[in-house]
C-alpha positions as protocol buffer text, in pm:
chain_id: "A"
residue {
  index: 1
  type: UNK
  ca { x: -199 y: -1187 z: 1257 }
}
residue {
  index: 2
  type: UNK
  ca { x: -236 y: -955 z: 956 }
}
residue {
  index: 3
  type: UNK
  ca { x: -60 y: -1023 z: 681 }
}
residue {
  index: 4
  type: UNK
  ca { x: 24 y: -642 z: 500 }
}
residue {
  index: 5
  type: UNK
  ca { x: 113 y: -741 z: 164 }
}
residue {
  index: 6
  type: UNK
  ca { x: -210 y: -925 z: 104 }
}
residue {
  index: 7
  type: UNK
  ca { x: -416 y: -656 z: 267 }
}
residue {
  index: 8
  type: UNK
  ca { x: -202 y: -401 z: 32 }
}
residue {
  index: 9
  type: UNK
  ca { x: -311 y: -646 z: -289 }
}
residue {
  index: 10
  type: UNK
  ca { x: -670 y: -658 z: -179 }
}
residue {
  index: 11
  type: UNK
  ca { x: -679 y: -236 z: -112 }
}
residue {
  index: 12
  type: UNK
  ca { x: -497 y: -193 z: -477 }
}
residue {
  index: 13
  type: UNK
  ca { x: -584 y: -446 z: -719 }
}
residue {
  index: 14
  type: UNK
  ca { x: -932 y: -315 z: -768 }
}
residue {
  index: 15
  type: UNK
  ca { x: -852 y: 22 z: -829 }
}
residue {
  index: 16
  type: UNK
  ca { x: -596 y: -44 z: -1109 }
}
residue {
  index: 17
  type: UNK
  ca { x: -624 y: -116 z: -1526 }
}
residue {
  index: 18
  type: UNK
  ca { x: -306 y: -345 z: -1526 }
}
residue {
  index: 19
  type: UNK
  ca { x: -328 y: -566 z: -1190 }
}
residue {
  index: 20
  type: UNK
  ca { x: -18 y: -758 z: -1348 }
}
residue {
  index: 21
  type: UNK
  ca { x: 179 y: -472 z: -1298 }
}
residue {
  index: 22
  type: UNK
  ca { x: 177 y: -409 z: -938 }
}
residue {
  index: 23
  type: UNK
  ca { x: 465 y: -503 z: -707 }
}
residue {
  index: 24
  type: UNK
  ca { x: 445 y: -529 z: -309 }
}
residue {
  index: 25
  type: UNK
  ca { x: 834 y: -453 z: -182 }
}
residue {
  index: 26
  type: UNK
  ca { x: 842 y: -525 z: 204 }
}
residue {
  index: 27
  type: UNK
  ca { x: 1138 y: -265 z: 231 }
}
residue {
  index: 28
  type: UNK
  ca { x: 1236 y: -356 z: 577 }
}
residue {
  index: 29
  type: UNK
  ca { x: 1112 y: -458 z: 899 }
}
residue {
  index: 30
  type: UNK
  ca { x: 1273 y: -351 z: 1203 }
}
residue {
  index: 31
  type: UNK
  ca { x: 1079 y: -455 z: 1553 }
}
residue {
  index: 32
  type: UNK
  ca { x: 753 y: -277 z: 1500 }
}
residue {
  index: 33
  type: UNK
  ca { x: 826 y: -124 z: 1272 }
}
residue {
  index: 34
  type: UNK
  ca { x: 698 y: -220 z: 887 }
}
residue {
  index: 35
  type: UNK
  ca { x: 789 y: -3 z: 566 }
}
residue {
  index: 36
  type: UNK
  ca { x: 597 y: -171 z: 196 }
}
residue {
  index: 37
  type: UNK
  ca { x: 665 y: 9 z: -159 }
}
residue {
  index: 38
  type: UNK
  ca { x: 396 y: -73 z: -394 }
}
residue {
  index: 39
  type: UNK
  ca { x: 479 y: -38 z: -771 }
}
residue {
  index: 40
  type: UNK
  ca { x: 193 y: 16 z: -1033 }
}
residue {
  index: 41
  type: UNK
  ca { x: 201 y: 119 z: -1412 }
}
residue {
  index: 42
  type: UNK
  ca { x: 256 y: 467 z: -1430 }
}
residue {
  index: 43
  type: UNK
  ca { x: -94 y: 518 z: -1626 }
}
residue {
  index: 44
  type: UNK
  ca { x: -249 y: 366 z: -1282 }
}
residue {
  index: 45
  type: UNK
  ca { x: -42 y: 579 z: -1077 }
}
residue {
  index: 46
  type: UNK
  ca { x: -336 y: 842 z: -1085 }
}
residue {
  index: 47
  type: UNK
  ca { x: -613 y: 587 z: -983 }
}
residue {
  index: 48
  type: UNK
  ca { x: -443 y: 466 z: -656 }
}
residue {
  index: 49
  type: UNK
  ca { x: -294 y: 816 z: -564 }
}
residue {
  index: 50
  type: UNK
  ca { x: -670 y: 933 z: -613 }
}
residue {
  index: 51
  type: UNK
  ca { x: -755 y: 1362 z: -658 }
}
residue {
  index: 52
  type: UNK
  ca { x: -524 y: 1547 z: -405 }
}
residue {
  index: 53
  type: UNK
  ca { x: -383 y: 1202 z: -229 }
}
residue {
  index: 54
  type: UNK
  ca { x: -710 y: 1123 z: -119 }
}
residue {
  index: 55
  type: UNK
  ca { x: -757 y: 746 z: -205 }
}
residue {
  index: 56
  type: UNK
  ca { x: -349 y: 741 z: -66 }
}
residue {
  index: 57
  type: UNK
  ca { x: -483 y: 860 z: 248 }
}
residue {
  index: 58
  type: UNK
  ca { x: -762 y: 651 z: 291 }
}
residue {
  index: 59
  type: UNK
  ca { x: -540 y: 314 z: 200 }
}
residue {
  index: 60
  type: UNK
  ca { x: -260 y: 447 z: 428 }
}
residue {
  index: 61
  type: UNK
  ca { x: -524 y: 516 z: 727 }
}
residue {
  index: 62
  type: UNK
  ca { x: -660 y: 109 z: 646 }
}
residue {
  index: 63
  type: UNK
  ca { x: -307 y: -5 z: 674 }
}
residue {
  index: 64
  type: UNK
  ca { x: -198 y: 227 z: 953 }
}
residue {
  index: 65
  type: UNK
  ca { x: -568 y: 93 z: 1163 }
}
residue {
  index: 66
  type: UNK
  ca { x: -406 y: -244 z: 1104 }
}
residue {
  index: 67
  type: UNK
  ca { x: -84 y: -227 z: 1205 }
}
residue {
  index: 68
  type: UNK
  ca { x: -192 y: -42 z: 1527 }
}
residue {
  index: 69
  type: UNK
  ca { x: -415 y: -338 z: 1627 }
}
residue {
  index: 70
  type: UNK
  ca { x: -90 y: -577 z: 1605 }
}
residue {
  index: 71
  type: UNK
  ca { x: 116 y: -312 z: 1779 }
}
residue {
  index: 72
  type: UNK
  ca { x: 295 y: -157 z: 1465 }
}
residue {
  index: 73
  type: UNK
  ca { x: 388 y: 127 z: 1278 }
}
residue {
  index: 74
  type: UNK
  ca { x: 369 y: 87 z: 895 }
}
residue {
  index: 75
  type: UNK
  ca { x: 523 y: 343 z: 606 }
}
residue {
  index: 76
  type: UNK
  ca { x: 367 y: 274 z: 246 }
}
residue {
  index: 77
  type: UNK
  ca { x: 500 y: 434 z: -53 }
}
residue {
  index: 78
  type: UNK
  ca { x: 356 y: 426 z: -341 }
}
residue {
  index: 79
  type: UNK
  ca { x: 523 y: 475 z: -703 }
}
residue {
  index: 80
  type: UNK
  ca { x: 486 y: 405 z: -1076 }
}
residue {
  index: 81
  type: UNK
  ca { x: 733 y: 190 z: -1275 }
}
């Protein structure tokens, strides 16, 4: 069994200046259905959102691979504080 909010750490914590900062929110969880909020410092907002979305896409597409493998559906937004 995955566990999301560890496989959201290991997919954000590299690519941010103040790891301390980040928060993993499971929002809800409804059947199969999962929905995280990850908070960063708003200077790292930039690094994990990537040019044009792209590194949001890529962690999204990780996450969604995941959760299709244990039968799931999982919505990740991601946000500065």
């Amino acid at each position: 069994m995955i566990k999301f909010e560890e496989l959201i750490e290991s997919l954000i914590l590299p690519l941010v200046a103040y790891p301390e900062d980040v928060e993993i929110i499971k929002v809800k969880e409804e059947g199969e259905n999962l929905e995280y909020k990850v908070l960063v410092n708003s200077s790292d907002l930039g690094r994990v959102i990537g040019k044009g979305g792209s590194l949001a896409k890529a962690i999204r597409t990780v996450l969604y691979a995941g959760a299709s493998k244990e039968g799931k559906r999982i919505h990740l937004d991601i946000d500065g504080k």
